[in-house]
MOPAC internal coordinates of N, CA, C and O (Angstrom, degrees):
PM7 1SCF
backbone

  N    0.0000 0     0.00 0     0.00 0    0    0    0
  C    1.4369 1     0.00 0     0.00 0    1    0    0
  C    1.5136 1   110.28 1     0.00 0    2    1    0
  O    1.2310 1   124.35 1   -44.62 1    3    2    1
  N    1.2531 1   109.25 1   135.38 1    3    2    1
  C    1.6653 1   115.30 1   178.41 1    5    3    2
  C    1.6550 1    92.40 1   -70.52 1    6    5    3
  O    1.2310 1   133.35 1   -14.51 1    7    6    5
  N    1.7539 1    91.81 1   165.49 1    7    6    5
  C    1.6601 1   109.05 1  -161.51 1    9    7    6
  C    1.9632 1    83.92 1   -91.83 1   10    9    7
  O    1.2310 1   116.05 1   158.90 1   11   10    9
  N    0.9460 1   125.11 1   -21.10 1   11   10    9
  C    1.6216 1   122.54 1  -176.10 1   13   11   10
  C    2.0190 1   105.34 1   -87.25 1   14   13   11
  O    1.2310 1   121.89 1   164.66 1   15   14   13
  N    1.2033 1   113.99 1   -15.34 1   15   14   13
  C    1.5012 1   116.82 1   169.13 1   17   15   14
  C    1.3340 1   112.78 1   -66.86 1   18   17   15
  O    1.2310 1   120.31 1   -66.98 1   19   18   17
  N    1.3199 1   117.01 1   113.02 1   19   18   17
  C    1.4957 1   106.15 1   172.95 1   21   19   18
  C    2.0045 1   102.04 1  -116.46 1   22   21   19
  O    1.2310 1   136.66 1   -39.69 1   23   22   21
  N    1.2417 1    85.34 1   140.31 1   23   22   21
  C    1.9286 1    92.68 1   170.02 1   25   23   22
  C    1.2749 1   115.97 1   -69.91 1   26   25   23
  O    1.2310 1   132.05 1   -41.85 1   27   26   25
  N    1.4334 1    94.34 1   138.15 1   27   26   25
  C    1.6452 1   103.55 1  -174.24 1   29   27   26
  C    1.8129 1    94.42 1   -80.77 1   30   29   27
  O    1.2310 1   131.53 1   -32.38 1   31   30   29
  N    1.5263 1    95.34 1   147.62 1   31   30   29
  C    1.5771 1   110.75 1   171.09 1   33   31   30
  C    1.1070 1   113.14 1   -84.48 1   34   33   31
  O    1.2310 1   116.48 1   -55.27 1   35   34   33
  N    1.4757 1   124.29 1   124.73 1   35   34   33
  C    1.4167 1   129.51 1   168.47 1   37   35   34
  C    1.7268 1   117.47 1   -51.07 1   38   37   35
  O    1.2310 1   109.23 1   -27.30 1   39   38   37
  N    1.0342 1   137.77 1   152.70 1   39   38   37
  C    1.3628 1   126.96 1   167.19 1   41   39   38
  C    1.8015 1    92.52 1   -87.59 1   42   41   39
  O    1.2310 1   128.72 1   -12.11 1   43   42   41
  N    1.4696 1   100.82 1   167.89 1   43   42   41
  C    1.6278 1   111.50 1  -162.04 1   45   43   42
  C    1.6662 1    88.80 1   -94.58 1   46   45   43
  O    1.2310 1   129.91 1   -39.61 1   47   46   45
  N    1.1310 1    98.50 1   140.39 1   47   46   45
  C    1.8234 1   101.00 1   165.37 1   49   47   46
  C    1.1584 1   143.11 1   -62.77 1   50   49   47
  O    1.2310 1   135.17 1  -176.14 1   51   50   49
  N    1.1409 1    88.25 1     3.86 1   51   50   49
  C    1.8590 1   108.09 1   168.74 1   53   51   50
  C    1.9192 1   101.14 1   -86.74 1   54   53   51
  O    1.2310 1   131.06 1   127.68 1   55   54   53
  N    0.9839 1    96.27 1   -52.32 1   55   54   53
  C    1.3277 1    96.15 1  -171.66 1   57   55   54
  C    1.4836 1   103.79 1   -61.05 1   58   57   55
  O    1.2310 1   114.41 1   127.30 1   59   58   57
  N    1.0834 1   128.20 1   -52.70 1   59   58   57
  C    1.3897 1   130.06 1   170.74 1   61   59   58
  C    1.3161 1   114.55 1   -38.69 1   62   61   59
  O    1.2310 1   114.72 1   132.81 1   63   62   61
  N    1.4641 1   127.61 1   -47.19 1   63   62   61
  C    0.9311 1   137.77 1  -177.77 1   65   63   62
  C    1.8356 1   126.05 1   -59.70 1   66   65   63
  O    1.2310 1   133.22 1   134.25 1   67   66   65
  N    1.4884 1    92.06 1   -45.75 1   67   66   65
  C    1.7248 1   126.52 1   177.30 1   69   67   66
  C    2.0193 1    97.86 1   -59.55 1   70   69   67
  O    1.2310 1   130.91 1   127.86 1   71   70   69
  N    1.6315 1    96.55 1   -52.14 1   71   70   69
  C    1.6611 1    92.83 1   172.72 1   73   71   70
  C    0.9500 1   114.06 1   -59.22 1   74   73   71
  O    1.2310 1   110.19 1   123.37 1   75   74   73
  N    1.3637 1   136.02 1   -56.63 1   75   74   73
  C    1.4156 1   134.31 1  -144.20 1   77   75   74
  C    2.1837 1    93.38 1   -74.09 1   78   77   75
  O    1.2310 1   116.97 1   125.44 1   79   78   77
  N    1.1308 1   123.37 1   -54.56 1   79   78   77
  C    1.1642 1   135.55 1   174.96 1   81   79   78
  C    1.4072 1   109.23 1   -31.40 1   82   81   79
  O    1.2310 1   125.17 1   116.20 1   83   82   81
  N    1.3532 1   107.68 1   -63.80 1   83   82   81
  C    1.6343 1   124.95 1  -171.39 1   85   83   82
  C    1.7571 1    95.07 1   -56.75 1   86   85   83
  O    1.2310 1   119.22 1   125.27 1   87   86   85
  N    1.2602 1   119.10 1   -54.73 1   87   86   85
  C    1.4116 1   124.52 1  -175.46 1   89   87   86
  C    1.3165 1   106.43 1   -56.26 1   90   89   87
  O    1.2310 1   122.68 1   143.11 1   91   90   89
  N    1.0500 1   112.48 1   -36.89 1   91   90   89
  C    1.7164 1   109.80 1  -159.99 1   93   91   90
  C    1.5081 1   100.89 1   -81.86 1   94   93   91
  O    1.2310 1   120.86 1   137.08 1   95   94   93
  N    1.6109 1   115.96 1   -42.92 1   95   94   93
  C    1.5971 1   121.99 1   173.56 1   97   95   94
  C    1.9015 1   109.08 1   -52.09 1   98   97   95
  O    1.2310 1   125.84 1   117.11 1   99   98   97
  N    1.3366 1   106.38 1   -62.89 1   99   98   97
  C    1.2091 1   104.21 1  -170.13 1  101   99   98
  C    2.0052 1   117.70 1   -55.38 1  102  101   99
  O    1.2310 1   133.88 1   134.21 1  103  102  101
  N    1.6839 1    90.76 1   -45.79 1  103  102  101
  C    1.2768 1    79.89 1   175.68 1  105  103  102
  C    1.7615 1   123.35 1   -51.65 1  106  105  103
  O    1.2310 1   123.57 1   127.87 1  107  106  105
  N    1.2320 1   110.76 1   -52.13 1  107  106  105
  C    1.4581 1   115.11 1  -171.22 1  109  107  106
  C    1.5781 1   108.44 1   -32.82 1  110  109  107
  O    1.2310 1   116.56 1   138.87 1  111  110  109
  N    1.1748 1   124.14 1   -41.13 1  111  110  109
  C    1.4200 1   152.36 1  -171.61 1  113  111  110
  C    1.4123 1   104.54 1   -60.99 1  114  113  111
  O    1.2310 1   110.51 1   161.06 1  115  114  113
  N    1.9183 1   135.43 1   -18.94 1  115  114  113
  C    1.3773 1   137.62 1  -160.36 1  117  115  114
  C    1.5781 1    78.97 1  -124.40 1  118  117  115
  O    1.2310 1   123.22 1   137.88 1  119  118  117
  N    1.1768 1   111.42 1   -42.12 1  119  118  117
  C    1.9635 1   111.36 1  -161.78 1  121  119  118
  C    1.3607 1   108.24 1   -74.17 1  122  121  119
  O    1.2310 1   115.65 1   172.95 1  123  122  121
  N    1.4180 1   125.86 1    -7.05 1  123  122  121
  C    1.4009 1   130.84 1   172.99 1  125  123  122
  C    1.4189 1   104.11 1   -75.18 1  126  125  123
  O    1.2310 1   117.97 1   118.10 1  127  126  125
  N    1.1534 1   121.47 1   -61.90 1  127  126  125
  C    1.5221 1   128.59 1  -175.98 1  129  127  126
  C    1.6697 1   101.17 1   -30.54 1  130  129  127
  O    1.2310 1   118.76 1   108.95 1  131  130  129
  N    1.1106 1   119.96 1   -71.05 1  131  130  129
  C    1.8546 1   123.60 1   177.72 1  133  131  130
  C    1.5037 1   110.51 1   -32.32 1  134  133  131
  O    1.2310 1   120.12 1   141.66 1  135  134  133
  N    1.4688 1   117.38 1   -38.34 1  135  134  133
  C    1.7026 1   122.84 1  -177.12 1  137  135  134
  C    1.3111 1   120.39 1  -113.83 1  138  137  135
  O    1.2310 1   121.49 1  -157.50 1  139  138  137
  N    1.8819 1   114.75 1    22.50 1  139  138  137
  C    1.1912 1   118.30 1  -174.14 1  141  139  138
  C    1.7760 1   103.68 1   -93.12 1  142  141  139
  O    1.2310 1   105.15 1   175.44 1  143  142  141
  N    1.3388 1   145.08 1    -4.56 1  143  142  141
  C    1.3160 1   141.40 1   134.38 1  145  143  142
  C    1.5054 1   132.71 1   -23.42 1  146  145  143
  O    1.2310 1   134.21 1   128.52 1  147  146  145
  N    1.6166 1    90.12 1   -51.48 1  147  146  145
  C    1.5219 1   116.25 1  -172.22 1  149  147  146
  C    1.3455 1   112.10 1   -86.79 1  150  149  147
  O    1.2310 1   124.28 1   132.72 1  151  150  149
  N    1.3933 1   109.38 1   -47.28 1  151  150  149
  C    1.6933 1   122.49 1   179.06 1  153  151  150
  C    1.7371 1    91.61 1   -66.27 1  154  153  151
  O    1.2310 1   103.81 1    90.15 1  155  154  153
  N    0.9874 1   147.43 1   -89.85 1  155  154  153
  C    1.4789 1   136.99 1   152.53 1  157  155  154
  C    1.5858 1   115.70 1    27.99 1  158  157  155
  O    1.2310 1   125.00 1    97.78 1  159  158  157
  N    1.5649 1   108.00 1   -82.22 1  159  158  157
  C    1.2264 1    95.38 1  -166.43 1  161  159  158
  C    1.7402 1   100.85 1   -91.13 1  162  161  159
  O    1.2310 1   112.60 1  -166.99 1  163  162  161
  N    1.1857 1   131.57 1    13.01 1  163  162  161
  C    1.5398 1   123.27 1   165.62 1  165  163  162
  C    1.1991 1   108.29 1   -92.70 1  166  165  163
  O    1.2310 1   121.54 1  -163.79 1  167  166  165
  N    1.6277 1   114.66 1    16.21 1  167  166  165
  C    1.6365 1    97.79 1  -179.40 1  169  167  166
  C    1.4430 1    85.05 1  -140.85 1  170  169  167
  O    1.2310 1   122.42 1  -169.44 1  171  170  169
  N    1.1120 1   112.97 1    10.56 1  171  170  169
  C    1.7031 1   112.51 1   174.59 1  173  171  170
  C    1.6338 1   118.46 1    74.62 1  174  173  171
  O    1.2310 1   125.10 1  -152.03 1  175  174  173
  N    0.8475 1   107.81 1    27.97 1  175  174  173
  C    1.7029 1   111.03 1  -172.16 1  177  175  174
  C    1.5050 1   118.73 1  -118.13 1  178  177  175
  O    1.2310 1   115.57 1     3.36 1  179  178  177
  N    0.9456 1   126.02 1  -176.64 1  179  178  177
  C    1.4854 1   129.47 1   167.57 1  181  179  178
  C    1.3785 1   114.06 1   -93.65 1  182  181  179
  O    1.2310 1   129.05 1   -38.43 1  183  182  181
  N    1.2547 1   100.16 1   141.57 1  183  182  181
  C    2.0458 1    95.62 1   178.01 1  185  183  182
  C    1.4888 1   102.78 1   -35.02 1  186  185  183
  O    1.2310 1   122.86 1   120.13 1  187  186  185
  N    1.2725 1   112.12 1   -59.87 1  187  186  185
  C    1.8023 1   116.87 1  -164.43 1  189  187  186
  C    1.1233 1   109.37 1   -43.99 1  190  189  187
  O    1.2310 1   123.63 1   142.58 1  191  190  189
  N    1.3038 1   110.63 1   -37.42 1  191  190  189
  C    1.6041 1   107.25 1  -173.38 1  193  191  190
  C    2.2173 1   106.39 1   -72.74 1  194  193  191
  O    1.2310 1   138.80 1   130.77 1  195  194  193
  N    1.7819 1    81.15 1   -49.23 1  195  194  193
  C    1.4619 1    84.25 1   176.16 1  197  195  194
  C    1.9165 1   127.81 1   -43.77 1  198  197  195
  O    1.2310 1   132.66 1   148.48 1  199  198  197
  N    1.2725 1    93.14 1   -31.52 1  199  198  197
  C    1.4572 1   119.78 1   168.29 1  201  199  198
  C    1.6070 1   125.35 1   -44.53 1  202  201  199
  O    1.2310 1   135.50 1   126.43 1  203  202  201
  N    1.1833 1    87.60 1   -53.57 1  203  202  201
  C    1.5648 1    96.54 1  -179.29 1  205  203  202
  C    1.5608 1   116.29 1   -81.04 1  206  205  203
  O    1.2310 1   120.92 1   169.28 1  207  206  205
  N    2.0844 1   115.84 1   -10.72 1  207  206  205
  C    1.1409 1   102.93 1   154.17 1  209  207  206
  C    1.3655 1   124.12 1   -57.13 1  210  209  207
  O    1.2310 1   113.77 1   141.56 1  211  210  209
  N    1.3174 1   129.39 1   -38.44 1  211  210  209
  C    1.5751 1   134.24 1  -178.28 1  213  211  210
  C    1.7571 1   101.20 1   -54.30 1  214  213  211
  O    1.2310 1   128.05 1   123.07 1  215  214  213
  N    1.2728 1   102.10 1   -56.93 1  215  214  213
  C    1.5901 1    98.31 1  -175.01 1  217  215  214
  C    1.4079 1   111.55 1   -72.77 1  218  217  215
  O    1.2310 1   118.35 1  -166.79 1  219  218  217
  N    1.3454 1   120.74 1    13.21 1  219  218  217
  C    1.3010 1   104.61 1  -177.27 1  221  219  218
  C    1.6913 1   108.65 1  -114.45 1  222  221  219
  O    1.2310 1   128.83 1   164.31 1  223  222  221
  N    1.6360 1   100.59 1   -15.69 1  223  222  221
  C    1.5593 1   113.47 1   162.49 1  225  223  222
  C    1.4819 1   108.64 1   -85.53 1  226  225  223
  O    1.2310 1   106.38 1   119.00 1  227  226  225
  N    0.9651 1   142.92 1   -61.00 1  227  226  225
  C    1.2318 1   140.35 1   173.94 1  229  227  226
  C    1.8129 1   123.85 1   -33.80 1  230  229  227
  O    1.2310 1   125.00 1   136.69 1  231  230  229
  N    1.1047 1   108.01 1   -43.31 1  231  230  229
  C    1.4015 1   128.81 1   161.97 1  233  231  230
  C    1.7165 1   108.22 1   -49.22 1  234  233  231
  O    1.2310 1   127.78 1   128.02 1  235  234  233
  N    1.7824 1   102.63 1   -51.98 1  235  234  233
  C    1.4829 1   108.35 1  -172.39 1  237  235  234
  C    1.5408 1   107.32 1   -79.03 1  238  237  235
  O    1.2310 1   132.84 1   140.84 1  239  238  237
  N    1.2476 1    92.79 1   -39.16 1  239  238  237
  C    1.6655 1    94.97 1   177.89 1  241  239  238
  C    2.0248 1   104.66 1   -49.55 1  242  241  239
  O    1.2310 1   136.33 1   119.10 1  243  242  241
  N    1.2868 1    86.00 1   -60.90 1  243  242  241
  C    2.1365 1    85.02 1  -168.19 1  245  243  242
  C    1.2956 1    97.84 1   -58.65 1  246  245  243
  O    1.2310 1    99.95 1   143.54 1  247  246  245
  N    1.5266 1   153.86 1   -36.46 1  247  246  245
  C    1.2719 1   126.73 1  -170.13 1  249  247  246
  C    1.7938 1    98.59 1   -88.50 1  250  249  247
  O    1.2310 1   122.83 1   133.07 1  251  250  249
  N    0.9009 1   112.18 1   -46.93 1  251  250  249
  C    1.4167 1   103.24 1   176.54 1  253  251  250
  C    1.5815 1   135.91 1   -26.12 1  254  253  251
  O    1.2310 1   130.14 1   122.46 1  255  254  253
  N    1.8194 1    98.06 1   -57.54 1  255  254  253
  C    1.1587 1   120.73 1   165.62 1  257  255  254
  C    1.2981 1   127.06 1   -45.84 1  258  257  255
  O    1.2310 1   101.61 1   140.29 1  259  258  257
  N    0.9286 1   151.15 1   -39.71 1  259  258  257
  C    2.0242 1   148.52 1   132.91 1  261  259  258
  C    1.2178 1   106.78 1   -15.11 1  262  261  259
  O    1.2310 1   131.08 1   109.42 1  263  262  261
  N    1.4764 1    96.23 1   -70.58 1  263  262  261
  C    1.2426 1   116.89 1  -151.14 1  265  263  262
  C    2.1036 1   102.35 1   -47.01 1  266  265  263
  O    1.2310 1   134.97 1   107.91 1  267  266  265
  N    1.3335 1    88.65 1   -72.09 1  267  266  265
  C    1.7908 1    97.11 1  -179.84 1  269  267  266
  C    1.2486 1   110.63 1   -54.29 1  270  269  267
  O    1.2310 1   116.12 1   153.45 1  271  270  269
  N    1.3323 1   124.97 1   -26.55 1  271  270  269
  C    1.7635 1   127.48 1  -176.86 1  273  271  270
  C    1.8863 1    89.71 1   -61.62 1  274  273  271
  O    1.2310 1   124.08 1   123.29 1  275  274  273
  N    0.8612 1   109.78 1   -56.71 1  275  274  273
  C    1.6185 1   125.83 1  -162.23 1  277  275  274
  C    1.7254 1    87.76 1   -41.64 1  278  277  275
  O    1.2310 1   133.74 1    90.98 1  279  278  277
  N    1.7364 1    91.05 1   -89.02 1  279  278  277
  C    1.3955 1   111.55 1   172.37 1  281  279  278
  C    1.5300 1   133.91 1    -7.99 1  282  281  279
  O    1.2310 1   131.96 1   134.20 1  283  282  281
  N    1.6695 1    94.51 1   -45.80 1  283  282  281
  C    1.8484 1    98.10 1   176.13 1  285  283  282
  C    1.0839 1   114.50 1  -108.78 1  286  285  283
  O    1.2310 1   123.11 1  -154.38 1  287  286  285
  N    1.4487 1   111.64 1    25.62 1  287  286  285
  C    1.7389 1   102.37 1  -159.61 1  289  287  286
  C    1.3484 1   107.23 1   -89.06 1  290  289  287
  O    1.2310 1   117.80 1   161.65 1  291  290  289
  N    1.6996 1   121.79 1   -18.35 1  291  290  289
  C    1.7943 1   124.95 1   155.45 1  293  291  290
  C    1.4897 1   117.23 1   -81.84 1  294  293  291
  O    1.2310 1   120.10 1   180.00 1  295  294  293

């Protein structure tokens, strides 16, 4: 190995892990919108109402998110 090659650092698998999670939470949160018609009328409601389930996870999701980052960070 040349003395100017330096090894790339792996990221730790936690962190990998923390992404993939975060991705998977947030997405769910865009992929509802496509089945909020259906989720609607299986719960008997009006989209609008169905609507405000998204905003009402999303809301929980952003304060949450600190919170558990904090929480697991030892």
């Amino acid at each position: 190995m040349s003395i100017g090659v330096r090894r790339r650092a792996l990221l730790p698998a936690w962190l990998l892990a923390l992404t993939f999670t975060t991705f998977t939470f947030a997405t769910d949160d865009y992929v509802i919108a496509g089945v909020l018609p259906a989720l609607s009328a299986g719960l008997g409601v009006s989209e609008a109402m169905g609507g405000q389930l998204v905003t009402a996870f999303s809301l929980a999701f952003a304060l949450a998110a600190p919170v558990a980052s904090v929480v697991t960070a030892t």
